[in-house]
N, C-alpha and C positions, 0 to 999 in steps of 0.2 A: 504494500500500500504506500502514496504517495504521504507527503506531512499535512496534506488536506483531506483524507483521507481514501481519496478516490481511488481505483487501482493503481498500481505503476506501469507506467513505459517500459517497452524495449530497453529505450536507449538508461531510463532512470532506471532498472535494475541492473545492467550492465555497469551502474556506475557512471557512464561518458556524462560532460556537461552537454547538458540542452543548449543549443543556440539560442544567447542570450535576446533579451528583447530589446530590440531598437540598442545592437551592438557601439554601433558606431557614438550613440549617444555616451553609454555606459564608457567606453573608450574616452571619450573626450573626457570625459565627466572626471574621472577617477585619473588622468593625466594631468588634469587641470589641478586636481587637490595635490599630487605630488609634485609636480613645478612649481607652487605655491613655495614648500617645504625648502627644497632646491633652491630658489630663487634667493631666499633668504639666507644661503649660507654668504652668496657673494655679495649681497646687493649693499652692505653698508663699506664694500670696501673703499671706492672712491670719494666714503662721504668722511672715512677715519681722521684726517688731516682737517678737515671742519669740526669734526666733535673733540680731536685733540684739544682744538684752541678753544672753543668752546668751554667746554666742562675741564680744561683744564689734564688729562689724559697723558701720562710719560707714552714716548713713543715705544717704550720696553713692555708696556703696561697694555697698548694698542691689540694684540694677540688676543688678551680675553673676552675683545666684544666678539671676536671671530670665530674663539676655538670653547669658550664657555658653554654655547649657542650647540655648537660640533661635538662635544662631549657629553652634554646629557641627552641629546640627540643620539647618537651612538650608543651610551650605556643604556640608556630603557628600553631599546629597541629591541630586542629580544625577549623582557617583559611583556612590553605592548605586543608583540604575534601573541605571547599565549592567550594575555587577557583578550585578543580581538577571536581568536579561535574557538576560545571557551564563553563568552557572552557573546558573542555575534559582532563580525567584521563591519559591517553598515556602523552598526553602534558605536565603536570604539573610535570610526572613522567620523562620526559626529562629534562625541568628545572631542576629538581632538583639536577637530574645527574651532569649536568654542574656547578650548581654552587657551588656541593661539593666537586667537582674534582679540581676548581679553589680556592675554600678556605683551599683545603689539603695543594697544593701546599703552597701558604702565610705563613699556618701553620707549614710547614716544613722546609721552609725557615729562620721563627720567630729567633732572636740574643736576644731576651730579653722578660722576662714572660708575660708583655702586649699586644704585638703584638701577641702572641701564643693565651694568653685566647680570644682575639679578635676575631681571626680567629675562632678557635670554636666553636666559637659563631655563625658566619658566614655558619660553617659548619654543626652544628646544623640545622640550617634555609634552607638548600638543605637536609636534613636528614627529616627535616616533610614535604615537597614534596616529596621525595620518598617515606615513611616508608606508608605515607597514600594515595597516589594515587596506589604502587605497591599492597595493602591490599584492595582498594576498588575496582582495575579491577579484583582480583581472587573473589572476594565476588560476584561482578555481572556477570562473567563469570561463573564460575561452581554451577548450581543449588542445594540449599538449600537439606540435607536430606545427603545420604552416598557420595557423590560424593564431595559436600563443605566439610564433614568433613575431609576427607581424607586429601582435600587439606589446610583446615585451622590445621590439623594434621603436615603435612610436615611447613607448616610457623611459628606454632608454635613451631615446634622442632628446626628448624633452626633458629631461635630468641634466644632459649635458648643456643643451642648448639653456638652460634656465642658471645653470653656473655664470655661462654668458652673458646673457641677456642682463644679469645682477647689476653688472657693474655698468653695464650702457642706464642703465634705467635710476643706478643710483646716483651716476653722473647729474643726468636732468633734473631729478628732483631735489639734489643737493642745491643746484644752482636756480631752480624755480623755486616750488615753495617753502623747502629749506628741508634739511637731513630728517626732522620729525617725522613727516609724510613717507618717510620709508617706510614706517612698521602703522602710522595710519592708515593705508589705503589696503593691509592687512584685515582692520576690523571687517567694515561689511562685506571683504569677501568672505572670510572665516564664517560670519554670523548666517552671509546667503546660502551660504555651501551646504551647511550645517542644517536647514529650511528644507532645501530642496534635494537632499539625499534620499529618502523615502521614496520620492517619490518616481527618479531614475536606476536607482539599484537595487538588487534584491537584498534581503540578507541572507547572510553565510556565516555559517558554523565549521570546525573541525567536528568529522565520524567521530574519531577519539577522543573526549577532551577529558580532562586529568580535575581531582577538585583539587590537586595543589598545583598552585602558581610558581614557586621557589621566587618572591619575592626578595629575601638575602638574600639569592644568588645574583639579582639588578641590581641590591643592591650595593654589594662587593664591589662589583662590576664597574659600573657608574665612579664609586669614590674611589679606586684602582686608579680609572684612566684620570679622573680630573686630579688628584693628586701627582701622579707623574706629568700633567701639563704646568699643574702649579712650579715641579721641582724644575723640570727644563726654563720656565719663562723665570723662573726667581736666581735661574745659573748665570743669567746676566743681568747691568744693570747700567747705570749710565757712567760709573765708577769702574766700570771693569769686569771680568770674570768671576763669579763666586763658589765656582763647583766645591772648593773647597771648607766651605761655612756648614755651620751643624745645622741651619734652615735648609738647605737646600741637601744635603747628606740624609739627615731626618726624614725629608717629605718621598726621598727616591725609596728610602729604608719601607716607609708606611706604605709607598704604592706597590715593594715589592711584596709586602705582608698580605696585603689588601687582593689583590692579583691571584695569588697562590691560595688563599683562601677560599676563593671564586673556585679557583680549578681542583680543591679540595671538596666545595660545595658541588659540584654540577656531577661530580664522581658518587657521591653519597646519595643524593636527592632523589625522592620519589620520582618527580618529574624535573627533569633538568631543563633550562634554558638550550643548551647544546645537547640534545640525545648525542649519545655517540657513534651512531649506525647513519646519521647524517653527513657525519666528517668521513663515512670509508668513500665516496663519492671523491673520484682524483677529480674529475673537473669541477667540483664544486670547489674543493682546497684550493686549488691554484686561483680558479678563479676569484676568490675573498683576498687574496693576496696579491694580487696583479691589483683587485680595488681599492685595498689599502695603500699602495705605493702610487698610483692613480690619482685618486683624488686627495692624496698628500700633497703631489705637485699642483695640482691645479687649485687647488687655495691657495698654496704659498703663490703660484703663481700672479694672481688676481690681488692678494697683496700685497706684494712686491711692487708687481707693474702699475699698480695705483699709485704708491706714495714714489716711485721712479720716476714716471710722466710729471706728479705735482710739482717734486719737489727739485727733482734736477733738469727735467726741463720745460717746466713752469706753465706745466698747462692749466688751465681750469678744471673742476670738475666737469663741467659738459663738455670740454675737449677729450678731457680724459673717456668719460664716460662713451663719446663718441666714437673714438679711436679703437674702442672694442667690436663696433658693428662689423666688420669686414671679419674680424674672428668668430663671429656670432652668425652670419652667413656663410661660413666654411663649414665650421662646428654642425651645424644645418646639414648640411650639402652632405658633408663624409658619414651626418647619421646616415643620412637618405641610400648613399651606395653602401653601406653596411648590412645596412637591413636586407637589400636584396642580394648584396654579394652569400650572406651567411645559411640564406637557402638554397644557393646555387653550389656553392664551395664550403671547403671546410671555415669554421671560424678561427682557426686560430692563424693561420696566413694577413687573414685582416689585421687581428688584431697584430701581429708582429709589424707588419706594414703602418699602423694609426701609430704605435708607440714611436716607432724608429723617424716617421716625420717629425711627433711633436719634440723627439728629442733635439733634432738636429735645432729647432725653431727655439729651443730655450738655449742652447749651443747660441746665435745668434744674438739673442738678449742678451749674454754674458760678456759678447763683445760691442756692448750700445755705446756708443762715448756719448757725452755730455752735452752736447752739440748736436747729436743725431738727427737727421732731418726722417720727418712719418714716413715719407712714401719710399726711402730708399734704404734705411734702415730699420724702423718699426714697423711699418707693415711687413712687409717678406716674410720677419719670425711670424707676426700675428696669423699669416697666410697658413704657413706650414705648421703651427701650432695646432688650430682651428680646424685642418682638416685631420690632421694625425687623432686630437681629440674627436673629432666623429667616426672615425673610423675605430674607434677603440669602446667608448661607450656601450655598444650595443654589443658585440659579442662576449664582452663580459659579462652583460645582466643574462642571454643566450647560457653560454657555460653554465652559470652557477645554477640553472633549472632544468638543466638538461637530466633525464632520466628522475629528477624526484618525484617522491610518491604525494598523493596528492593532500595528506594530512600535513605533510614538511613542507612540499609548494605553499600552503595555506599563511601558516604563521610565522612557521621556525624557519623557513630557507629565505623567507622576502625580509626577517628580522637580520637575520645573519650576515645577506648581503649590502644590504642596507646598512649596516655596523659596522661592517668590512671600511663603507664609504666614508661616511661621517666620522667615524672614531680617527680612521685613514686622516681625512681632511684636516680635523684637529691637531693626530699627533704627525701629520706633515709638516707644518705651520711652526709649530711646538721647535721642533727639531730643525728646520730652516730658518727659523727666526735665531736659534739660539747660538748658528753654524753664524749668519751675518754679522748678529750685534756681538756677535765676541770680543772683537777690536774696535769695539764703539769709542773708548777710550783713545785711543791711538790717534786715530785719522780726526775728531774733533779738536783734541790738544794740539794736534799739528793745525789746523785752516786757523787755530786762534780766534774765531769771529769773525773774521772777512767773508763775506757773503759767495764769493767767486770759491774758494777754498772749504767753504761749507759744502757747497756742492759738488765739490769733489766727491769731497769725503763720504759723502752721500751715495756718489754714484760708486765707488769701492765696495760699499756695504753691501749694495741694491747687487752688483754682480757677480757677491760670491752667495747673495741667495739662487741667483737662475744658474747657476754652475750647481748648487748644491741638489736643484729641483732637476735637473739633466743627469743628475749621478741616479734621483731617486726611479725616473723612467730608463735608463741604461737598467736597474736591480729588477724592475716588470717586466724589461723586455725579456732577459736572460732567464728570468721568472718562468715566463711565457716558452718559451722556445725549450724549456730542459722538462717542465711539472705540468703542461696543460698539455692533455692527450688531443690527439686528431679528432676533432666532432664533426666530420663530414652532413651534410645534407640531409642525411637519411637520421640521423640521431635527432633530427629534428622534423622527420615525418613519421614518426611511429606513433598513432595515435596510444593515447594512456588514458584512463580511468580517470575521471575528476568528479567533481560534483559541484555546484553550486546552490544545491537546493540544502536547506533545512532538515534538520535529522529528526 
């Protein structure tokens, strides 16, 4: 019997998902909530160098509105699948709406850099209720084979393209109606979203669902990583290196305690965050780790080249902000040939191919001089960044769904990858930030004040972060090339078992 209770279908006792109703809607629908999520990891980078001066902000201190945001984002994210799997995915995916609608708001309101990382923080934690409940009803909605890829095609381009699109968008409204309206124009989308879920998506349960959540284990989890971003951003400071200080020894000591506890937890627990029959999956593994070193760079990236363009050479935010479109139409473009190269061909050629452009393109950033004119030097990398990133996006979200069953599709594999990203994004940032400002001392004590010399100094820092972000995509590609098995075509036409109906 159906959960209406009328007979069941063929197809619903077989298990397959029914061809969703008005796909295309549900598709947009649940794209549009994840690009929200996405959007906001990059979108206040063009505006940091205004909320610096503003609220007053060290630029060592700059890191936390970015990776605060990326880290509770990242650690709840594996909570949030189970909680959307065991109360229903629509559900959690309203939550989330709401409560990151109401932490924009706080955030936009913020008079001082606390309340702002706070909020963030806050907004993060409705970011992995949607990012994983919007990823786990398209996973058990559209059946496994050309029909998912298509659609984890469009989510994975719209993820990337919404990294991009961040920082064009944060440019304009930095320089229109001011850096606030970043997390304003948040509310009534969260609040509409939130309205009119019901009545475009079905809802969706996991078959299996567990009455323990292992909340300890998120919540290990979560103070792990934001404790080791705390120790990296506190190893530097405008005074110099401090790896050596008992603050910063202490917070690495506590996130490695914190960390091994978790993987102490997730071994004991009734129900784990990580089953471990998830991880025997080679292309899942590789894949979460090609996303970790992924979108490491491409935050660092996005924060780097924001305060580089301001600050050495002197654009605006809307210039800045502008200067991203042509990466943000590539980004575009290289999803668009991913998507169909990955049912034609195997994925991982793509992907070797998206990595190895964006490298050579942060290669090129590393040699910007200070002087650099857009069209002859910044674009060209922006070019070969922009498509390398399209080309690379989608075959990763591809991999890591490839052959799961449809209870891990649901919660745990869209939590997983998703964490892979964000947590990635954060501790890239973390570890790029901490590789540049190390000789912040150095290069300022030498320009003395002189404005010409400042910017030097600037632009030294700025290029040993795009050399440090070119090391972290040289460790995915080789990542890639030695740990991700061939997914030919056909691993992606084998229809599988889903469900999207109610249990």
């Amino acid at each position: 019997m159906s959960p209406t209770g009328s007979p069941a279908s063929p197809t619903q006792r077989q298990g397959t998902a029914p061809r969703p109703h008005r796909p295309a809607l549900v598709l947009l629908f649940l794209c549009t909530a994840g690009f929200v999520t996405f959007l906001d990891v990059s979108i206040v980078n063009v505006a940091l160098p205004t909320i610096e001066t503003e609220l007053g902000v060290s630029q060592t201190q700059l890191q936390y509105v970015v990776t605060t945001y990326g880290m509770v984002l990242g650690g709840f994210l594996m909570l949030c699948g189970r909680l959307a799997d065991h109360f229903g995915r629509r559900r959690m995916l309203q939550t989330g709406l709401v409560i990151f609608a109401l932490s924009s708001l706080l955030a936009g309101l913020a008079q001082d850099a606390i309340p702002l990382i706070a909020a963030r923080g806050v907004q993060g934690l409705g970011a992995a209720f949607i990012a994983t409940a919007a990823l786990s009803l398209l996973t058990s909605t559209f059946a496994e084979g050309a029909e998912r890829n298509r659609a984890l095609g469009a989510w994975g381009a719209l993820s990337g393209i919404a990294a991009v699109a961040g920082v064009t968008l944060g440019g304009l409204i930095t320089d229109g109606p001011g850096w606030r309206w970043i997390f304003f124009v948040n509310v009534p989308i969260g609040l509409l979203g939130a309205a009119l879920a019901p009545a475009i998506v079905r809802e969706s349960r996991s078959q299996q669902r567990h009455p323990h959540l292992n909340v300890s284990g998120a919540a290990l989890l979560t103070a792990g990583l934001i404790l080791l971003i705390f120790a990296l951003g506190q190893s530097i400071s405008e005074t110099g290196s401090r790896w050596g200080s008992a603050e910063v020894l202490g917070s690495l000591a506590g996130a490695g305690i914190l960390l091994l506890g978790f993987l102490l937890n997730q071994r004991r627990a009734t129900a784990p965050l990580i089953p471990a029959q998830i991880l025997q999956s080679r292309a899942l593994r590789a894949a979460n780790l090609v996303a970790v070193l992924l979108l490491g760079t491409v935050v660092s990236l996005f924060f780097f080249a924001s305060l580089f363009m301001q600050q050495v050479l002197n654009y605006t935010p809307t210039q800045a902000g502008l200067a991203y479109l042509p990466l943000a139409i590539t980004t575009a473009a290289g999803a668009g040939i991913a998507s169909k190269l990955v049912t034609r061909i195997a994925a991982k050629p793509v992907l070797l191919a998206g990595l190895a452009l964006a490298t050579f393109g942060l290669l090129l950033l590393w040699r910007l001089p200070a002087e650099g004119d857009y069209l002859t030097d910044v674009l060209p990398a922006f070019l070969l960044i922009g498509l390398g990133l399209g080309l690379s996006f989608v075959p990763v979200q591809v991999a890591a769904f490839t052959g799961i069953e449809q209870t891990e599709s649901g919660g745990v594999a869209a939590g997983l990858i998703n964490t892979s990203q964000e947590a990635g994004g954060a501790l890239g940032l973390a570890v790029v930030s901490t590789v540049a400002f190390r000789r912040v001392p150095e290069p300022t004590q030498w320009a003395g004040g002189d404005p010409e010399l400042v910017r030097a100094a600037r632009e030294m820092v700025f290029h040993d972060a795009f050399l440090t972000g070119a090391c972290l995509l040289t460790t995915a590609f080789v990542a890639s090339l030695l740990l991700l098995p061939r997914l030919g075509p056909r691993n992606g036409a084998v229809p599988h078992p889903v469900s999207s109906e109610n249990p």
